[in-house]
N, C-alpha and C positions, 0 to 999 in steps of 0.2 A: 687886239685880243680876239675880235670876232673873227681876224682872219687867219689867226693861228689856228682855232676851233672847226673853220673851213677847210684847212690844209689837212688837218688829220683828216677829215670823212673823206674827201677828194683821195688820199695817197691809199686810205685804205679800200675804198671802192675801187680804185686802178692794180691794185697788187697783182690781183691773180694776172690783170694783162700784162704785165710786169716778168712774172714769172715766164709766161711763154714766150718772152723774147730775152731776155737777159738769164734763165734759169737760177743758179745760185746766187748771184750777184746780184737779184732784185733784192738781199738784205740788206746790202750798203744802201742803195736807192731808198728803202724804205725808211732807216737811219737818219736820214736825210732829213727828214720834218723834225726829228725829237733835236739833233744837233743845231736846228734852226731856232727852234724853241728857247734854245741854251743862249744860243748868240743872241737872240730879241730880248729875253731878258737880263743878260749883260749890260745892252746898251742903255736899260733904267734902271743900274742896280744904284747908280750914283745918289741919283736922288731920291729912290724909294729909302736907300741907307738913313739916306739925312732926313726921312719923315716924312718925305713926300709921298706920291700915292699919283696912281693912272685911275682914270675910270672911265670904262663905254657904256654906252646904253643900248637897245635895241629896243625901240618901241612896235611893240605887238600890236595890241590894243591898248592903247594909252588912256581913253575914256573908262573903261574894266580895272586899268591897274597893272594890266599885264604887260609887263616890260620885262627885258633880258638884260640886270645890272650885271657888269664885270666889276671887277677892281683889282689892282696889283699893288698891294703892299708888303711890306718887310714879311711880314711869315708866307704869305701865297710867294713871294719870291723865293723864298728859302725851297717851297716845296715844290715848285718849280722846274728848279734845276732838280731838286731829287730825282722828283717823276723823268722828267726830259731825258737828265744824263745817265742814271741806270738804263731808261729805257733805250737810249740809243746804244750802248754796249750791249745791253741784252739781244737790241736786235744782228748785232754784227758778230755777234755768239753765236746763233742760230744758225749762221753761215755754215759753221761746220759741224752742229751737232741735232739741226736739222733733215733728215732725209726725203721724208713723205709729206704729203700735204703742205708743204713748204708755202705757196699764197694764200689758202684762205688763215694758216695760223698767221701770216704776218698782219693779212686786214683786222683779224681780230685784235694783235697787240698795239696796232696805231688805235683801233677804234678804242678800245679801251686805253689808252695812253691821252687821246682828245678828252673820253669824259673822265678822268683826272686831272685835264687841265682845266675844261670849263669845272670841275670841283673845288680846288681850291681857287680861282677865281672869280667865285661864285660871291654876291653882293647883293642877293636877294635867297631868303629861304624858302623859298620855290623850287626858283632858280637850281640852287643847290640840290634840293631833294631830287629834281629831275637828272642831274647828271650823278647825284648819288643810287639811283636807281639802273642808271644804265652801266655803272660800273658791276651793281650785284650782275645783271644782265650778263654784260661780257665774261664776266668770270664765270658763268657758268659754261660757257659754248668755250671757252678756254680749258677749263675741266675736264669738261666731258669729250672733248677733242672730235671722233666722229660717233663717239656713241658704242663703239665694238665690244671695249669692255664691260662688264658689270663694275666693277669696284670704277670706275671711271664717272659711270651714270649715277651711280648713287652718292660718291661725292659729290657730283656736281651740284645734284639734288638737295643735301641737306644743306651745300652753303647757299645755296639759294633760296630754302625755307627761312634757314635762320635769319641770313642779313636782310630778307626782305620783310619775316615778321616783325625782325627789330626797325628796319625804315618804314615802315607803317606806326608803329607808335612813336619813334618819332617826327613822321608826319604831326601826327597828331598834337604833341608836344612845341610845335614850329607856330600851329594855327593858334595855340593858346599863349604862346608867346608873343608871336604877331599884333593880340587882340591887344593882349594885357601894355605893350610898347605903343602900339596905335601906329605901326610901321613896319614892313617886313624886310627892310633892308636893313642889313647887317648892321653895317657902317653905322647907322643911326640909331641901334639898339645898343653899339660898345659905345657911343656918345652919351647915351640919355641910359641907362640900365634902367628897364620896368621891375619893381617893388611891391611885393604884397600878393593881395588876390589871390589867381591860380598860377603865380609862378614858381611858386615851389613844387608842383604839381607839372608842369613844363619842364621841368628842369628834370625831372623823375624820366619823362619819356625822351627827353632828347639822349639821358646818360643812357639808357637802355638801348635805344639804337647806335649811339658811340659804343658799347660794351660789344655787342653783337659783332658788329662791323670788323673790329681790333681787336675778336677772340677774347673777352674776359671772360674768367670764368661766371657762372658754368658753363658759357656759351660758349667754349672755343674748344668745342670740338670738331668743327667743321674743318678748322685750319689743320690736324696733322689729318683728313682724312682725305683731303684736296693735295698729300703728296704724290695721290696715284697721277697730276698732270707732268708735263713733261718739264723738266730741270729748268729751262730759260723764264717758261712760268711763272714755275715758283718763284725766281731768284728776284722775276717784276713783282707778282701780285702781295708775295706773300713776306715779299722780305723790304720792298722799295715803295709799292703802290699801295696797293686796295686796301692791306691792314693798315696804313698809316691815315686813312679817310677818317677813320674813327679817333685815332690821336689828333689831328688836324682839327676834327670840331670838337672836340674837350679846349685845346690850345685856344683855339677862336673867340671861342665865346667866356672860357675864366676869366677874362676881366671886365666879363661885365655881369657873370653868376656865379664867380666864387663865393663872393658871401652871404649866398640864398644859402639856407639851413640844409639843404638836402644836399649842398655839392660837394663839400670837402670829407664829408663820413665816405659818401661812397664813392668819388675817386681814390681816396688813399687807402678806404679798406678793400675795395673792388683788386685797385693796380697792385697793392704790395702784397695781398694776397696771392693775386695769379704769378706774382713774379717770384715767390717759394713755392708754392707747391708747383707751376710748370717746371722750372728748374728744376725738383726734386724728381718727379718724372723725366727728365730727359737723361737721367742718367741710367735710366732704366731699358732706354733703346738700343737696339743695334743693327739698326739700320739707321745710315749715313741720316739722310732727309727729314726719316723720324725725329732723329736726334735735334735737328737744326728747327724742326717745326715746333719742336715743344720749348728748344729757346730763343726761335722768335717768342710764341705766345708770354716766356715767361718776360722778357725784353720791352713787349706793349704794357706791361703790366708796369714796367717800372715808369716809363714813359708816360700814360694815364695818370698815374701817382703826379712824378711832376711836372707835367702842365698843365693838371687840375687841379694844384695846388694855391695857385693863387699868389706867390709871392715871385720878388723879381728874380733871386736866386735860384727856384726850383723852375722856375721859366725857362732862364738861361740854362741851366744843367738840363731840362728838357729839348729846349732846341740842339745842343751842343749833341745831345748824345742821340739825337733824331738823324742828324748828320751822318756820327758815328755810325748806327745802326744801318743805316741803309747803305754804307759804304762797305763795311766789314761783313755782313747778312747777305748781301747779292753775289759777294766774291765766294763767299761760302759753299753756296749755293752753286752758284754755277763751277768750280772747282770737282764737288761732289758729280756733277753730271760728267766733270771730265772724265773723273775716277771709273764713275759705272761706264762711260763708252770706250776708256782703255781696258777695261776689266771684264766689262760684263756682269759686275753684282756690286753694291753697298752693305754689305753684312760686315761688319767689322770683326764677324767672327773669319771669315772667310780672305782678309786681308791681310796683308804683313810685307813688309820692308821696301813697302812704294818712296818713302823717303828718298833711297838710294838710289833707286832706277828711274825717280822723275824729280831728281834733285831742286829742277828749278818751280814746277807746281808745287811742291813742300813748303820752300823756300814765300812764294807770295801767300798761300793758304796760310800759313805757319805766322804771321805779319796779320793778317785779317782775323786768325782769332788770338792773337795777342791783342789788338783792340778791342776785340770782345770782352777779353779778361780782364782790362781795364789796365795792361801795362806801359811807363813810358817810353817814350813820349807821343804814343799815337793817340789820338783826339779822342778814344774811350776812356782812358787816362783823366784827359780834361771834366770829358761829361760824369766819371764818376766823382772826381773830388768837387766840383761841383753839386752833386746832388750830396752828396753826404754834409757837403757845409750848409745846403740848404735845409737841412734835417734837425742838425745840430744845435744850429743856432737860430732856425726858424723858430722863434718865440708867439709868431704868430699863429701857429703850430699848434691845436691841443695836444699835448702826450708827444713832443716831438721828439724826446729821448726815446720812448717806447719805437717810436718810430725808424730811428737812427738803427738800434737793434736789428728788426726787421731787415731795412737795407743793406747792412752788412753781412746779416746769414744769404741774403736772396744773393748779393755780390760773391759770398764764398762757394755758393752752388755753383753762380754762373763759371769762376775761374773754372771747378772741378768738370762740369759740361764739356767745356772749353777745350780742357786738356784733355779726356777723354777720346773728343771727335779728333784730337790732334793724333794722338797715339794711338787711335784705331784703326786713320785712314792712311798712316805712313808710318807708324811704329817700324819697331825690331821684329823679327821675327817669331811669328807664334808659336809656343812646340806643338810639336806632331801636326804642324801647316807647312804644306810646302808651298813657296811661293808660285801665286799664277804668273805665268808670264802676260807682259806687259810691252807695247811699244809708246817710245813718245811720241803724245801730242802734237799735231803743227803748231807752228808759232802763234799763229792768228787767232788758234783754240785758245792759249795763254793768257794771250794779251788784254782781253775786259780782263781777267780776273788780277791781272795785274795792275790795270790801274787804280781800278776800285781801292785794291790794298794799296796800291801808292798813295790815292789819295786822303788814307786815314794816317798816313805816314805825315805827308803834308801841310793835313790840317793840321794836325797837332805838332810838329815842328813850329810850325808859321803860325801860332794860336793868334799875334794882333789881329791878321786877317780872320781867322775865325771869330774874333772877339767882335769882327767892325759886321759880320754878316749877323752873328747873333743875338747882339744889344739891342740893335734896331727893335727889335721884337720886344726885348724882355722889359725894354727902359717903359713899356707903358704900363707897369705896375709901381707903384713907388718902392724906393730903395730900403734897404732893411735898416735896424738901430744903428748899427756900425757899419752905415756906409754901404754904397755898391758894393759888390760883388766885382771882382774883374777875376776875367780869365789866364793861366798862367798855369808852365811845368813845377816850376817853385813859388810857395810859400812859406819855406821854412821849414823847421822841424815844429809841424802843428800836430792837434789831437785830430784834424781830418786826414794829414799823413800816417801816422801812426793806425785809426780805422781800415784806411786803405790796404795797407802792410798788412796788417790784420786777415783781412778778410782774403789776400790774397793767400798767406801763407794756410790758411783753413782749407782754402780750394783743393791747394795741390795735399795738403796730407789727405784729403776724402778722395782727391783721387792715387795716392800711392797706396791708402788702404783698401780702396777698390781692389787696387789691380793683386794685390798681395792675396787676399784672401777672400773678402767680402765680395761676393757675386754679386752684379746690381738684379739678379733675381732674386735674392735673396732680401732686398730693402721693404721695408713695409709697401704693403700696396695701395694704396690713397683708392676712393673712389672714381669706379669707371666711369665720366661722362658719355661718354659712346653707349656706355649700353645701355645708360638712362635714356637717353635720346632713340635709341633701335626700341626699345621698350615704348618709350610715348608713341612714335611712328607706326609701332604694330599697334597699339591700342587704337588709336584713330580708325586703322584701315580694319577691325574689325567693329566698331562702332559703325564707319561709313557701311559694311557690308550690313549691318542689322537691319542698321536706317532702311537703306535700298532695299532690302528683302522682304519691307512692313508695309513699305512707302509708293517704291517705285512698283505699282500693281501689272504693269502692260498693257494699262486699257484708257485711248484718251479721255471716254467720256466722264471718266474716275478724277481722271486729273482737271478736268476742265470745272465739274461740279465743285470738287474741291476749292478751286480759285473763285469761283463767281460766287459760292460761301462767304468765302472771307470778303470779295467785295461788298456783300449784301450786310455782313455782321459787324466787321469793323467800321467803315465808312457811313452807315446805312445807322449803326446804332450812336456814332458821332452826330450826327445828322439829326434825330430825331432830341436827341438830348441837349443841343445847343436848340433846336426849335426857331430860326431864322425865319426872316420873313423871304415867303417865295414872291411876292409882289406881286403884281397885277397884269403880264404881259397882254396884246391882244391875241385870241386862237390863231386869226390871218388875218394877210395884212390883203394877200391878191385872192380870187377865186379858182384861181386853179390849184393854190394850193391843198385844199381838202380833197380834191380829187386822188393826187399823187398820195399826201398819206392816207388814203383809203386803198391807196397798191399797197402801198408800201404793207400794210398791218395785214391786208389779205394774203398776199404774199409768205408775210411772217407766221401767220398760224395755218397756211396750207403747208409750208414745209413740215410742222408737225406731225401733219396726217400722211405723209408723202412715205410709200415704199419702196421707190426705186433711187439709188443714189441720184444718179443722172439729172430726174425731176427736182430734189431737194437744192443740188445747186443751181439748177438753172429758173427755181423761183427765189433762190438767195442771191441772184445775180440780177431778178425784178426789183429786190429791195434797194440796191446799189443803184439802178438804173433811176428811180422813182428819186433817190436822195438825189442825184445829180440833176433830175427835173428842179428841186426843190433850191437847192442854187442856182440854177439858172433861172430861177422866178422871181429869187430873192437881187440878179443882178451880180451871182458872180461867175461868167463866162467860166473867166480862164478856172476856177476852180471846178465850175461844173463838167468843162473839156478833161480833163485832170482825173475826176471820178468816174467820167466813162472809160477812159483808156485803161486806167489800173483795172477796173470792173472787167473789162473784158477780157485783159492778161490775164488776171485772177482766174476765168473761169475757163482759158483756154487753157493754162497750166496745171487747173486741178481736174476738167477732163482728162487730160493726157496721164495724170495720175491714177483715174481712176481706171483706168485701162488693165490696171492689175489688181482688182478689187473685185469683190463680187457684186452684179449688178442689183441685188436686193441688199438693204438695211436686215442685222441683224434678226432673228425671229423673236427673240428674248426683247429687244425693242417694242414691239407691241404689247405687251403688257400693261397692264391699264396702271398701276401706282408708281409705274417707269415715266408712263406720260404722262402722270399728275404733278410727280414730283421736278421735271425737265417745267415745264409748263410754267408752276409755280414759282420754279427757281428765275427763270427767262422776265415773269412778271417783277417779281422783286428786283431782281438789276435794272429793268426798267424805270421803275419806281425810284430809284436810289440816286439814278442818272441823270431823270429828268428833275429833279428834286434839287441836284445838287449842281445839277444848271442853274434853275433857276435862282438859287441863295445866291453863289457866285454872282449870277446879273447883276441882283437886285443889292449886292454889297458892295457895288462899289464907289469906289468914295473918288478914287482921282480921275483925272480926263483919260479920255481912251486911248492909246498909243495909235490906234488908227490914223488920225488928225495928223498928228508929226508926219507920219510915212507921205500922206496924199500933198503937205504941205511942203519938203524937201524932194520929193520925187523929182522934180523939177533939175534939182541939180546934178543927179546923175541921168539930165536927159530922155528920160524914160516919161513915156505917155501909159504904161504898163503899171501900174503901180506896184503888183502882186510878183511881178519880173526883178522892178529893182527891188524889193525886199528880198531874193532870192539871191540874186549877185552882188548884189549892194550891200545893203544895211546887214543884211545877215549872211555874208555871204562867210562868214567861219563856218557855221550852223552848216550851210551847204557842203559844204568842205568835208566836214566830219560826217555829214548823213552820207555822201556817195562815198566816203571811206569803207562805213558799217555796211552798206549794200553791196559793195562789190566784196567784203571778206564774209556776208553772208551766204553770197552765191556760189561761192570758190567751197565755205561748207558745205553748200545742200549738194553741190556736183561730187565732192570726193567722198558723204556718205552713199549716197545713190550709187557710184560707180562701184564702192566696197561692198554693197550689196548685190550688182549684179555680179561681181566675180565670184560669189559663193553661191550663186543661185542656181538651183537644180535646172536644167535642159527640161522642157517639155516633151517628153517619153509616149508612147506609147499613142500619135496620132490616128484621130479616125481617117478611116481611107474618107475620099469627097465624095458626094453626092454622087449617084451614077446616074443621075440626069438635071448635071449645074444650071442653075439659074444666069442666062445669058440676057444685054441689055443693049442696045441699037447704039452706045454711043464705050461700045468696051473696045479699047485697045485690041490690035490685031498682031502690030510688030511694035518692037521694045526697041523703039529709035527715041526716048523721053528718057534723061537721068532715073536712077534709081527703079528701073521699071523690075528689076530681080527681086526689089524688095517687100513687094507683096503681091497677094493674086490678081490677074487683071481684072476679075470682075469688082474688086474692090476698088478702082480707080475710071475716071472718065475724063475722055482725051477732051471734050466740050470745056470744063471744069480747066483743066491744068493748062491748057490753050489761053482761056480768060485769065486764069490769074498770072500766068507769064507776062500779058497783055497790060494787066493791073501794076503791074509789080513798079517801073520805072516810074509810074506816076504817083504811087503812093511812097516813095523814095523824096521824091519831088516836093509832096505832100508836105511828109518830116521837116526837111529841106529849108520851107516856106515857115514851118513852125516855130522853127530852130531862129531864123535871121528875121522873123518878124515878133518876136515875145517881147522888146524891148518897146515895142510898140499900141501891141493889139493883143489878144488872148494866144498864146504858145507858150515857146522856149524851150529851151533843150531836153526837160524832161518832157513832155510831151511830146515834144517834136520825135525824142529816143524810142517811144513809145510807143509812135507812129510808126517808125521805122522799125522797130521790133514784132510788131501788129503783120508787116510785110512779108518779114521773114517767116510767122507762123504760117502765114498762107501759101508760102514755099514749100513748106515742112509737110503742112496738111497734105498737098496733093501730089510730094512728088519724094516724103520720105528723106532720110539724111542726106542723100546723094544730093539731091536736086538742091536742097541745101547749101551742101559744099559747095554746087556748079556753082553759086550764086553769092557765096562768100567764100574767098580762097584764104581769108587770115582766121587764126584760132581765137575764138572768142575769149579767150583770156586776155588776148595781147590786145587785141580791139578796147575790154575794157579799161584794163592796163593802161592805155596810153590815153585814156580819156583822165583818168585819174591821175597821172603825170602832167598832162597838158593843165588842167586846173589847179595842183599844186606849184606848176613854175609859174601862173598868172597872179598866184598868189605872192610870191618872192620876186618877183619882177621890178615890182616898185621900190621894192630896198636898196638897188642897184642905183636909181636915179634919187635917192635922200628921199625916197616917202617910205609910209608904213602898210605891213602887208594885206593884199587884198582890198587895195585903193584901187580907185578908178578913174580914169579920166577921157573925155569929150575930147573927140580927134574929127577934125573937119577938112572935106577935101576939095580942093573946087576940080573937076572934070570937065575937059572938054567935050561936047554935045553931051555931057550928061547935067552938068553942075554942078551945083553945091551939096556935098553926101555929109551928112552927119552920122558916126556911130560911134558906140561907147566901147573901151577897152576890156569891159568886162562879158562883152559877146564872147571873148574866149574862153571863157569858166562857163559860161554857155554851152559852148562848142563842147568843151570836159565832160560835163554832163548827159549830153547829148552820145557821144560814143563809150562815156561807160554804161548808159542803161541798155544804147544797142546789145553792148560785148553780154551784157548779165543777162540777157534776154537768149541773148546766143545758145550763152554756157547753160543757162536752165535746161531751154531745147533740146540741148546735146545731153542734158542728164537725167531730167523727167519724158522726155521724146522716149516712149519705148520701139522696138522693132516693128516696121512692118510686116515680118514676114510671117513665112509657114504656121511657127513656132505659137506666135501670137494668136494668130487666127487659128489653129487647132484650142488653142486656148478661151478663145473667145467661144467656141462650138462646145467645149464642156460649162464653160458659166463663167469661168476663173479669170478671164483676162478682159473683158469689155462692159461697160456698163449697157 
């Protein structure tokens, strides 16, 4: 199963290369993984049938909990082939009704095709959530395709708010369920069903995010507004995959929360609802897609209804007609795209007498929505007299006759829908239409749509094989009063035949009185959920404009006052009111400490009195420097080494900022109840901080994890302690921090650069001095990179001589930091540090050029591949049966050298090491302003230099 969920990423990250050597034909290839998917689960349908069950695991972090359960039983098998085998027909559709962008849409539909299958084989609700998440994900970049049109982006948009506000509550719903069972795997909550507490409260958020997901009303209106994506899409997302996510965990979990008090009102009022009134609206459409989008939505609705019904009967008629639907809904679908690319339009006003001129597309279309209508003997047939017996004679049922009702109007809709899309999209002749012309299809365009329909044909001919795929499922509810349920064309002249008959013969008079007379413009108009939804979305975004208008002032020391408030009032007034003991620490422990914080605090209150930007940070850069004495007093090197390096980037990256800042602090700064109130504020956070150190110290009750660390260090080899908790013990923590630094640096470089592209030219330069300031060591000829980039008396050949000089050694430096942290005070972030420390002193003296001479790769990629090399070092160990981000002691004996020891986690070292280079780079490249003219005229009116 892991390596099915491998094969999607893999085939969809290769596509695009795919494409440029095979052109159209990378859609068979691509085919290829869902068709395999098909065959692997074949080869365990035997015994999942008979109650067996697969299960993997993947252990993450096994001591946290965090593992990656699979499992494949009877319904993940069912859904399985759904997902799999539509999607491999959809993608060999594509083949010809693709033209543009042809690889990245195929990577999108394997990747979204993978997280549907780690979805329904998901056996942790985590697990699940995470590959429910990345389904909303794909389907949005599916949507919105490149983004070009508006109606494109804004569906994409809403199904992306909807199903992700709904998978956020039922996140939330999973944790309380989790609690409430005392286990988050699946498997062992349909074993053990948790009772009482907050599971009825659980059970409210998981159905809200199943509702959202599967379009229940009112939330489905994202689904007909996502028809703007293109036909093969839809025919996956919307008719085979994504909306069935939502069905799939209602089915899942009813046997072990059907009979919490909250799940049967609003499954059966939620589904039977959506599945009349969508119905009633889709005969209101005309356009093709439209039509089919409002009856999918009304089709989930019946679906919802029963397999969150809870008995074996509405199980079975729910699996049966889960089959149904995805078989007869895809061929729909993708037929309708035939139609619009022989035609060039889906208005049904606009078509007539395609019947005759594509007599064989008729012919399969014509087949897939007879199973829609529920006639025999195709497998809609089976699933609805199925659900109608489970109605009927569901005793277990409140109001199951009211019920039965219900399903037979929403069934007489669906035939009229039915018939409707039939005779709109290949009817007789319209009057006063003259028929567009039309050529046939290739064969190959036919073919999915063909089977699909065959195989609603199939199934239901062949119903024992359907009966042996879908009992599996259903038999884990117990049987009704009289007996199972079995599946079957005939059972006689019953009152479930007779309904059926019923409801069929209602379909077609609504729709012969349509066509006669009744305009479906003319049907009552049900309420718009579209324009409730465009209605709440405008409200928000003029709400958000208020906020921002009240809030967002454009001045940081506004924003900053505000935050160290709340830290002083919230915290500060907790604090005070619990009244903890701060204990009795000593002032110092060595004598040079009082020295340092008597920098450090002069430091801190001359910056108050400071007027020039330049002096304020380079006595906030005293402070930094004085705290780094104060670890190295206290004995911690490698932390102390660690606060000077940042200290120093810090204050060489916020010069080079300050470069386009005016070299005085505001005038309105001087103010005296400005520096009373800054003053005060500064003192109280002080106060709050130190305060609420010392409670912490002084409260604590268990041993200090420090102990653990120095006492295991040992085993990943490291004399370094502060090293191996950085690769070692904590090395996810690393993982995920050089994550957030390199996507913050990637931010602060594409605002920066968005800002110099709008930035005004400096205009109107003073002519230079007519008698320049010349100096014994100024450049004469521009044989030194970058020499164009500023004036020479602004550089010295003494200066950039040296640090050319410097440079390979403090390279060397990094180098030595880098391959000795596992031992002694380094490691990759400082050692990156070091090396980044090198590159500014390139920068400084010789400008971008000199730069470049001195690194030829783009600091993206630098970083880039440091943050690839620490994630493969990470999955590394999965390969060989361990879990990720393990380590292990590798020894080598050397000749004249000897015995080397070093640990495998030097290469998440290494990671580190070249993404702080790369993010050091990309700052340089995006805080580094010009050296030239421009600047330094700048710098001569006040504007550009501190």
């Amino acid at each position: 199963m892991l390596v099915l969920l491998a094969a999607h990423a893999v085939a969809a990250v290769s596509m695009p290369w795919w494409e440029k050597r095979l052109g159209r034909a990378m859609w068979a290839v691509a085919a290829l993984v869902p068709l395999a998917t098909v065959a692997w689960a074949g080869t365990r349908a035997a015994r999942v049938l008979d109650g067996g069950a697969y299960e993997e695991s993947l252990y993450w972090a096994p001591s946290l909990g965090l593992t990656v359960d699979l499992r494949l039983d009877a319904l993940s098998l069912l859904m399985l082939w759904v997902v799999a085998g539509v999607g491999a027909l959809v993608l060999l559709y594509c083949r010809y009704s693709i033209e543009h962008d042809a690889g990245p849409l195929a990577a999108l539909l394997l990747a979204f095709a993978g997280a549907m299958t780690g979805l329904v084989l998901a056996d942790n609700l985590f697990v699940l959530y995470v590959f429910w998440e990345l389904t909303t994900v794909a389907s949005f970049l599916l949507i919105a395709g490149r983004g070009a049109r508006v109606e494109q982006r804004r569906a994409a948009r809403q199904a992306l708010l909807v199903t992700a506000a709904g998978g956020l509550a039922m996140l939330l719903g999973f944790i309380v369920l989790g609690q409430e069972a005392g286990t988050y795997r699946v498997s062992a909550i349909l074993a053990d069903p948790p009772r009482g507490g907050a599971v009825p409260a659980a059970v409210v958020l998981v159905l809200v995010g199943a509702f959202t997901k599967s379009a229940q009303m009112p939330a489905h209106g994202w689904l007909p507004a996502a028809m703007v994506a293109p036909t093969p899409v839809s025919a996956f997302l919307h008719a085979a995959a994504m909306v069935k996510a939502g069905v799939y965990l209602v089915a899942r979990l009813a046997p072990a929360l059907a009979d919490v008090t909250p799940w049967r009102p609003m499954v059966l009022g939620v589904g039977l609802a959506t599945m009349v009134v969508a119905a009633w609206r889709a005969l209101r459409e005309t356009d093709l897609k439209l039509l089919l989008a409002y009856g999918t939505v009304s089709e989930l609705g019946l679906l919802t209804a029963l397999l969150g019904a809870g008995t074996r009967t509405a199980a079975l008629a729910g699996v049966v007609m889960l089959l149904a639907h995805a078989a007869f809904k895809s061929a729909l679908f993708l037929s309708v795209g035939i139609v619009d690319h022989q035609t060039g339009t889906r208005d049904i006003r606009e078509l007539s007498g395609l019947g005759r001129r594509l007599p064989v597309l008729f012919g399969v279309t014509a087949l897939a929505a007879a199973s829609m209508a529920g006639l025999p003997p195709l497998v809609g047939f089976l699933g609805k007299e199925a659900a109608l017996d489970a109605f009927l004679h569901g005793t277990e049922l409140a109001g199951h006759y009211q019920l039965t009702v219900v399903l037979v109007c929403g069934s007489a809709l669906t035939v009229a829908f039915a018939a409707r899309f039939l005779h709109g999209a290949f009817g007789g002749r319209m009057p006063g239409k003259e028929a567009r012309a039309v050529r046939s299809p290739e064969p190959g365009f036919v073919v999915p749509v063909a089977v699909l329909s065959a195989a609603g044909l199939v199934l239901g001919v062949a119903y024992p094989g359907t009966a042996a795929l879908t009992t599996a499922y259903a038999d884990a509810y117990p049987p009704g009063a009289d007996g199972p349920y079995e599946l079957s064309l005939w059972h006689g002249f019953t009152p479930v035949l007779g309904l059926s008959a019923l409801s069929l013969a209602v379909g077609v008079l609504i729709h012969v009185l349509l066509r006669r007379g009744a305009a479906p413009a003319r049907l009552p108009r049900l309420p718009d959920v579209q324009h409730a939804y465009d209605r709440v979305v405008e409200g928000v975004d003029r709400l958000a404009v208020t906020l921002t208008r009240n809030t967002q002032v454009g001045s940081l020391p506004v924003y900053l006052t505000v935050l160290l408030v709340t830290v002083v009032a919230v915290p500060g007034t907790a604090l005070v009111a619990a009244a903890p003991s701060l204990g009795s620490p000593p002032l110092w422990r060595y004598s040079l400490e009082p020295v340092l914080a008597v920098v450090m605090l002069a430091a801190a209150a001359t910056v108050v009195a400071a007027r020039h930007r330049l002096t304020a940070i380079l006595l906030t850069g005293a402070v930094g420097y004085a705290a780094a004495g104060l670890f190295l007093v206290r004995g911690a090197p490698d932390l102390a080494l660690t606060q000077f390096l940042v200290e120093t980037m810090t204050l060489v990256v916020v010069v080079l900022v300050l470069r386009r800042m005016p070299a005085r602090f505001d005038p309105g700064r001087r103010s005296v109840p400005g520096r009373v109130l800054r003053g005060a504020l500064a003192v109280g956070v002080g106060a709050v901080v130190t305060c609420f150190a010392l409670a912490a110290a002084s409260a604590r009750t268990a041993p200090v994890i420090s102990t653990g660390y120095l006492r295991r260090a040992a085993e990943t080899g490291a004399l370094n302690v502060v090293d191996a908790i950085i690769v070692d013990f904590r090395a996810l923590d690393t993982l995920g921090e050089i994550s957030v630094v390199l996507v913050a640096a990637v931010g602060v470089g594409s605002l920066v650069r968005f800002r110099d592209r709008d930035a005004v030219p400096v205009a109107d330069e003073e002519p230079p001095a007519p008698f320049p300031t010349t100096h014994w060591d100024e450049p004469r000829q521009t044989w030194l990179p970058g020499a164009g980039e500023r004036p020479g008396g602004e550089r010295s050949v003494l200066l950039e001589v040296a640090i050319r000089l410097l440079f390979p050694s403090i390279l060397v430096l990094s180098l030595f930091l880098l391959f000795s942290g596992h031992y002694r005070p380094g490691g990759g972030f400082s050692g990156g540090l070091v090396a980044g420390l090198a590159f500014v002193l390139r920068y400084l003296v010789g400008g971008q050029a000199d730069l470049g001479a001195a690194v030829r790769l783009r600091p993206i990629a630098i970083a880039g591949t440091g943050l690839v090399v620490a994630a493969v070092v990470a999955l590394v160990p999965l390969a060989v049966g361990g879990t990720p981000l393990d380590s292990d002691l590798v020894t080598w004996h050397l000749p004249l050298v000897g015995e080397v020891k070093w640990a495998t986690s030097l290469f998440l070292d290494v990671g580190v090491y070249l993404l702080v280079a790369g993010v050091v780079l990309k700052l340089l490249s995006a805080v580094g302003v010009s050296l030239g003219r421009g600047d330094a005229a700048a710098v001569r009116k006040g504007e550009g230099s501190a």
